[in-house]
C-alpha positions as CSV (number, residue, x, y, z in Angstrom):
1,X,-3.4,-22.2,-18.8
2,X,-4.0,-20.6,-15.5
3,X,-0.7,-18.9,-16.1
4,X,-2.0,-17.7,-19.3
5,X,-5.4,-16.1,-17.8
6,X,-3.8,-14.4,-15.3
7,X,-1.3,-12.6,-17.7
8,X,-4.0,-11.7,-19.5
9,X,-6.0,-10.5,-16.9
10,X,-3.0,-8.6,-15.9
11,X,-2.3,-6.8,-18.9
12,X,-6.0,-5.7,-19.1
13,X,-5.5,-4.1,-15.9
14,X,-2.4,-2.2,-17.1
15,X,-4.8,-1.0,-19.9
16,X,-7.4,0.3,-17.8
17,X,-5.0,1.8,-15.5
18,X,-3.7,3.8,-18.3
19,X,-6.8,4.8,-19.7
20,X,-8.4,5.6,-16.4
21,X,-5.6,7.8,-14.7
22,X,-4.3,10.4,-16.9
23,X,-5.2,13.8,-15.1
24,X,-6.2,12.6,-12.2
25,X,-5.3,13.0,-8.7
26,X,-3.6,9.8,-6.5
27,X,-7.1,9.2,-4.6
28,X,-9.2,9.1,-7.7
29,X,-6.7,6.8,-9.9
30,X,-7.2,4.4,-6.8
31,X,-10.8,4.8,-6.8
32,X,-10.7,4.0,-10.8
33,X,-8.7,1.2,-9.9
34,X,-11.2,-0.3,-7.1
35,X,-14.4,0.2,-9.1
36,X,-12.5,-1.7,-12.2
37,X,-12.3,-4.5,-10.1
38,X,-15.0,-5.1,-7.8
39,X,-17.2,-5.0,-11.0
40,X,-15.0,-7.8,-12.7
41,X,-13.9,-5.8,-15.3
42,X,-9.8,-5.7,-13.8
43,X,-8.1,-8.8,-12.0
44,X,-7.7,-8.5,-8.2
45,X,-5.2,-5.6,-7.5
46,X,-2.0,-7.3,-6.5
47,X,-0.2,-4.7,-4.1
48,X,3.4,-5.3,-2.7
49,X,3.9,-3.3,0.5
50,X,7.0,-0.4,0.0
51,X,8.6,1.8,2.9
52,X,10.9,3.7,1.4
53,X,12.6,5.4,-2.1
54,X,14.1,2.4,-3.6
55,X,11.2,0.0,-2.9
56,X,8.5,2.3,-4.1
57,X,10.7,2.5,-7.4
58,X,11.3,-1.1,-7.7
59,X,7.3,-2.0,-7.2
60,X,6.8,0.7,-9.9
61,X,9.3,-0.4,-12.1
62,X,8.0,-4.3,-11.7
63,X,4.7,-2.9,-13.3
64,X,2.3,-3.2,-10.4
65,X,-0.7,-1.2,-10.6
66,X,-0.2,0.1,-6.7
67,X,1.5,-0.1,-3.5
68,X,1.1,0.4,0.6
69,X,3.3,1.9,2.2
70,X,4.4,-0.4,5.3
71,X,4.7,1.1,9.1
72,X,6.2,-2.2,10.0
73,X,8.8,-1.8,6.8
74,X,9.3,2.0,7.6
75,X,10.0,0.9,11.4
76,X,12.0,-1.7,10.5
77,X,14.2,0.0,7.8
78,X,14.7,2.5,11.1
79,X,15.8,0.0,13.2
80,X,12.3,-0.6,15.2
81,X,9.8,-3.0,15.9
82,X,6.4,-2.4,14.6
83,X,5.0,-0.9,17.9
84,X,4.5,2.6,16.7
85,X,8.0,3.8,17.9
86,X,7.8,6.3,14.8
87,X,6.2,9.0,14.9
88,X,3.6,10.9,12.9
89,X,6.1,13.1,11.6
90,X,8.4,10.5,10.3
91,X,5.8,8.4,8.8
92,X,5.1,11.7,6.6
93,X,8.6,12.1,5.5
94,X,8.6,8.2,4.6
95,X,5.5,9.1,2.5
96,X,7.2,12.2,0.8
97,X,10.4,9.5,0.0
98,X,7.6,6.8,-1.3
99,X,5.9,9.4,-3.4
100,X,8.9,11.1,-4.9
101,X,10.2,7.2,-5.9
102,X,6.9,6.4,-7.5
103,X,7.1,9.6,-9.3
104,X,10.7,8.9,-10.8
105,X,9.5,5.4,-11.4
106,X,7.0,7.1,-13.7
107,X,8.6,9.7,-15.3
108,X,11.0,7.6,-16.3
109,X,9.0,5.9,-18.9
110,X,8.2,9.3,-20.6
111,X,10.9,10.6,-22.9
112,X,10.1,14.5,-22.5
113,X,12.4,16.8,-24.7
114,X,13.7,13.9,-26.6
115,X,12.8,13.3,-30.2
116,X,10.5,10.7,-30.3
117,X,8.0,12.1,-27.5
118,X,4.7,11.3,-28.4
119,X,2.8,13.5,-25.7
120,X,2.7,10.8,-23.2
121,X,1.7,11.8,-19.7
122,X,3.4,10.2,-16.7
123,X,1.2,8.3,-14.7
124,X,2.1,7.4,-10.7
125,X,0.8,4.3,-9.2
126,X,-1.4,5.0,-6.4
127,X,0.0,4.2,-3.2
128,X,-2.3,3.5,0.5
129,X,0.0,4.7,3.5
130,X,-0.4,3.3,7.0
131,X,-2.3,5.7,9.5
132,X,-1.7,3.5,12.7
133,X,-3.9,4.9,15.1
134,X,-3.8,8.3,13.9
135,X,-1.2,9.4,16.6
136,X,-4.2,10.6,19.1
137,X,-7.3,11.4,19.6
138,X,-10.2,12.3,16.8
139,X,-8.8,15.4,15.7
140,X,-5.5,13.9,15.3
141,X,-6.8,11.4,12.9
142,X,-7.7,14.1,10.9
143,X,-4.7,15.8,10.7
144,X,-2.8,12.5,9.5
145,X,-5.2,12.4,6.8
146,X,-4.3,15.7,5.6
147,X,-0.4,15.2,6.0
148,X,-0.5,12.3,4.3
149,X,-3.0,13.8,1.6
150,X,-0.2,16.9,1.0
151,X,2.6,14.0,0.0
152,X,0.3,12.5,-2.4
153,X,-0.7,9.5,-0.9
154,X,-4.0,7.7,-2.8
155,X,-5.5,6.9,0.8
156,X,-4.1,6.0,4.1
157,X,-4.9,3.0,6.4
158,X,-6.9,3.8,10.1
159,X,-6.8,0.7,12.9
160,X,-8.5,0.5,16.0
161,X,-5.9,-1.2,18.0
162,X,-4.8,1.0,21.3
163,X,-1.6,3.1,21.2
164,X,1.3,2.1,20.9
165,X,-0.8,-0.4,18.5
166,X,2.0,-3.3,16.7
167,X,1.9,-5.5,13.8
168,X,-1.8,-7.1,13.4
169,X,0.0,-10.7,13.4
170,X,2.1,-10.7,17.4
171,X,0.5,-11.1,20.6
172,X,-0.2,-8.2,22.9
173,X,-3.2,-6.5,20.7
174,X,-5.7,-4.3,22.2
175,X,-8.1,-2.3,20.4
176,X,-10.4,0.8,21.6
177,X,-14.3,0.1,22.6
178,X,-16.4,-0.5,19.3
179,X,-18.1,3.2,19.3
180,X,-14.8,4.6,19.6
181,X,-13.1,3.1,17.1
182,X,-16.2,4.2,14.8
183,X,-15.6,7.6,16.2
184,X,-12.1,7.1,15.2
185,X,-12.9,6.1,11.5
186,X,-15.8,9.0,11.1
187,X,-12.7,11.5,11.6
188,X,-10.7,10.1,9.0
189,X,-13.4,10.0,6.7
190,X,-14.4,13.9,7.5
191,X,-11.0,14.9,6.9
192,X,-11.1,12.9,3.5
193,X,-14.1,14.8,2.6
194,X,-12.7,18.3,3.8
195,X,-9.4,17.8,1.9
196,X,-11.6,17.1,-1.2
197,X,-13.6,20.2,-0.2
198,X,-10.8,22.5,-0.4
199,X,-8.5,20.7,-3.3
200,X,-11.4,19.4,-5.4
201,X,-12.8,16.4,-6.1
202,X,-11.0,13.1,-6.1
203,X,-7.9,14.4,-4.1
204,X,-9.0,13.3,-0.9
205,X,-7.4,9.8,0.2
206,X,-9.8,7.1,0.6
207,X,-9.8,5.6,4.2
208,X,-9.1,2.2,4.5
209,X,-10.5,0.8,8.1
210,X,-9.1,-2.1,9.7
211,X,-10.0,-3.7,13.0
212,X,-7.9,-5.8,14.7
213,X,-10.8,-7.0,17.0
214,X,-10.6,-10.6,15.5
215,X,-8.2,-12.0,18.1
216,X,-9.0,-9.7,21.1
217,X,-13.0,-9.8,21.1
218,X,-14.0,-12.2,18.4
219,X,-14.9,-12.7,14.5
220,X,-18.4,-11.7,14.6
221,X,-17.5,-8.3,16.9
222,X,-14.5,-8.0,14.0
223,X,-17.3,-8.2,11.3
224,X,-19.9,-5.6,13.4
225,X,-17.2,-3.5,13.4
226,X,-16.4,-3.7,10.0
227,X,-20.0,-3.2,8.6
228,X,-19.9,0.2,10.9
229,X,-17.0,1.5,9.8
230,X,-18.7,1.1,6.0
231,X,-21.9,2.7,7.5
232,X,-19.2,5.6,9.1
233,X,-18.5,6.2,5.2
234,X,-14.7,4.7,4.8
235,X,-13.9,3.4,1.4
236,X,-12.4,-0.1,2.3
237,X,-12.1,-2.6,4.9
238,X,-10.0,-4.5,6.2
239,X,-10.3,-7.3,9.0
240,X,-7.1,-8.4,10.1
241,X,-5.3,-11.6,10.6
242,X,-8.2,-14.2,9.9
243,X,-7.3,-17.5,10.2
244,X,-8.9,-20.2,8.1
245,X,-10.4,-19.9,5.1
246,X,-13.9,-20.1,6.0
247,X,-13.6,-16.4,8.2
248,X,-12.4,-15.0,5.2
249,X,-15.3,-16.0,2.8
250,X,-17.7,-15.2,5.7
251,X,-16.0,-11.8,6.0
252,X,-16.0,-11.4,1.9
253,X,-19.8,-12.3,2.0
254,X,-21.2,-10.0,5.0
255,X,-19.2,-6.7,4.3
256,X,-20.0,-4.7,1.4
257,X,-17.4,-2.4,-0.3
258,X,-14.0,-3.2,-1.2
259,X,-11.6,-5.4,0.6
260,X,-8.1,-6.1,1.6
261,X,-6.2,-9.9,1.8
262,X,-3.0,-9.4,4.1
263,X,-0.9,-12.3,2.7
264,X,1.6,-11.8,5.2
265,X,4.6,-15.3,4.8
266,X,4.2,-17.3,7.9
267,X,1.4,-15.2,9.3
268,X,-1.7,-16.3,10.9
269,X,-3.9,-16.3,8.1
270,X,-4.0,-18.5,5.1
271,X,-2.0,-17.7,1.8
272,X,-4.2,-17.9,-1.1
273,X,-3.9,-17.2,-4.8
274,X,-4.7,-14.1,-6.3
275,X,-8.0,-15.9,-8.0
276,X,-9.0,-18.1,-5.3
277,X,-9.0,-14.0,-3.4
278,X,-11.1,-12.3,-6.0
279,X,-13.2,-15.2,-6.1
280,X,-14.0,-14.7,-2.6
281,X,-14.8,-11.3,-3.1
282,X,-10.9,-9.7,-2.5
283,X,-10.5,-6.5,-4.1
284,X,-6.7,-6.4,-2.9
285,X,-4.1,-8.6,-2.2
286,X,-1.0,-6.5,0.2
287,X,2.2,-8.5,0.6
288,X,3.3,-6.7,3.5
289,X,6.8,-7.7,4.5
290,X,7.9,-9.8,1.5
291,X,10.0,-7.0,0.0
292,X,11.7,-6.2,3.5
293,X,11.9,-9.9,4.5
294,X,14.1,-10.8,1.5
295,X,15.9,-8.2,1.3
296,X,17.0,-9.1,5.0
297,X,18.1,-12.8,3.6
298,X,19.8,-11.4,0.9
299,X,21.8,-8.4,3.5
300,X,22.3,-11.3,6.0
301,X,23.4,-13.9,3.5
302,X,25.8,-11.4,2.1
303,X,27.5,-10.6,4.9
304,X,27.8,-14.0,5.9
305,X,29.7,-14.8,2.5
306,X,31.9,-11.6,3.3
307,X,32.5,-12.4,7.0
308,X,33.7,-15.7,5.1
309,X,35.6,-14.2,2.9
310,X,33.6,-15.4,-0.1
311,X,32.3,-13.6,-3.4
312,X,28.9,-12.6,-3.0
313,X,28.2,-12.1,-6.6
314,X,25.3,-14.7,-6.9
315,X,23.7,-12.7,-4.2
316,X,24.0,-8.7,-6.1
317,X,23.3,-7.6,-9.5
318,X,26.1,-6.2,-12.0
319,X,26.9,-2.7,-11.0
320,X,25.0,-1.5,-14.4
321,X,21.4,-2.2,-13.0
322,X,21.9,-1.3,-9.9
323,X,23.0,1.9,-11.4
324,X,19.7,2.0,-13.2
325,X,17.3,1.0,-10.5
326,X,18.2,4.0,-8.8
327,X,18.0,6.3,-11.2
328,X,21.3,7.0,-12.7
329,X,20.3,6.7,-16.0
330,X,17.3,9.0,-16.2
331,X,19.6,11.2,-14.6
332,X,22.2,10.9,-17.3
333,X,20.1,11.6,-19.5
334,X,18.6,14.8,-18.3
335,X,21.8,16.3,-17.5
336,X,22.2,16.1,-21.0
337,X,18.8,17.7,-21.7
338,X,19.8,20.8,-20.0
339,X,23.5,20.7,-20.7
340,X,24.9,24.4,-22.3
């Protein structure tokens, strides 16, 4: 039964997604997409975290409605630790990769030139990518937001940890004095709005806030900083890393605005089901590492089975899909679209 409602639900998302987003700029679908929920009308937005081409394509192709893209995945599919070892200017590049493999993902599902088109429009899934601290001071929060806004990104993640900041769930936080970090999340939302003034409405990212002050300086200073950093104008919050169930429906009850669930495996904060969340008062659910983790156990149980001399075939798929899932046969087939 539950099973059943959820599908359901699911589906009625899709269809609102569709009807909502054709002609309109990443930040807006997004938008579309938040309002649809927090009003009841959509199921909690389940959003698996990508950090690169492939995974962008495969959340896509699954049928998700949106996706994050992860600094810890993008470090880690660098060879890095989470503790902002990449730089401003990769993370940009990562988002061009994620955006041009949601943008496949979605043309793909539209036959142009072929005879049974029926005028469909492509539609990307909105995608949130990681700001970090912004790379400096005020003004270079700003600038993130723009290069981020230029690959098509939906809207981008600002923390207040101190740089180098690291992943939200290891030891060694800090975070910047609570006026600061509102300083911090004003600039991201100016640039949002100054984007939007030059490009038109809807194409500035929305700014997602996070504080990280939970562990460092306490749940309530985590939830005073979240109310200001609604008050500084960002579009959604999210407090980091709660641990028991009760923070999170306190946090759910005194913040207004959208809100994000990190449901990070073996974290320090509770795993929930996608209901239970939007019951709360969750608006998203981000699975932040659960791509990157199991592909990890699949790469290392692989090897093993090769080191062993073994056939790793239960662990890969036939050669055809993977063929597919990158692309090979859309390709195919417009080679043959434009063939003389």
């Amino acid at each position: 039964m539950l099973y059943t409602k959820l599908l359901s639900a699911a589906v009625a998302l899709l269809a609102i997604d569709t009807s909502y987003s054709f002609g309109f700029p990443p930040p807006e679908r997004l938008s579309r997409l938040l309002k649809a929920t927090e009003s009841g009308e959509a199921p909690i937005i389940l959003m698996p975290c990508c950090y690169d081409g492939i995974t962008a394509r495969l959340v896509a192709q699954s049928g998700f409605n949106a996706t994050f893209m992860t600094g810890f995945g993008v470090s880690g599919a660098n060879g890095y630790p989470d503790t902002q070892l990449v730089s401003f200017n990769e993370m940009v590049l990562a988002a061009s990769k994620v955006a041009e493999g949601l943008s496949s993902a979605a043309l793909e599902n539209v036959k142009f030139g072929e005879p049974d088109y029926t005028g469909q429009s492509p539609v990307a899934i909105p995608c949130i990518a990681d700001g970090d601290t912004g790379y400096g001071n005020a003004i270079n929060v700003k600038r993130t937001v723009f290069g981020y806004a230029r690959t098509g990104m939906a809207g981008m993640m600002i923390e207040d940890q101190v740089a180098p900041k690291r992943c939200g769930h290891v030891a060694g936080k800090a975070v910047i004095p609570f006026d600061e970090a509102v300083q911090r999340v004003k600039a991201a939302c100016d640039a949002r709005d100054e984007y939007e003034a030059l490009f038109g409405k809807g194409t500035g990212p929305l700014i997602l806030a996070r504080t990280d002050s939970l562990v460092t300086d306490g749940f309530e200073d985590a939830i005073q900083r979240c109310i200001a950093f609604r008050e500084a104008g960002c579009d959604m919050t999210f407090l980091e890393a709660p641990q028991t169930i009760e923070q999170m429906k306190e946090y759910c009850q005194r913040v207004t605005g959208p809100k994000l669930a990190n449901m990070l495996e073996y974290g320090n904060t509770p795993i929930l089901p996608p209901s239970e969340l939007q019951e709360m008062g969750y608006t998203i659910a981000a699975y932040p590492l659960t791509l990157l983790s199991a592909s990890i156990k699949t790469m290392q149980e692989s090897l093993q089975l090769i080191k062993e001399g073994k056939p790793t075939l239960d662990k890969i798929l036939p050669f055809a899909e993977t063929k597919d899932v990158v692309g090979f046969t859309k390709y195919a087939k417009e080679e043959d679209r434009y063939k003389c």
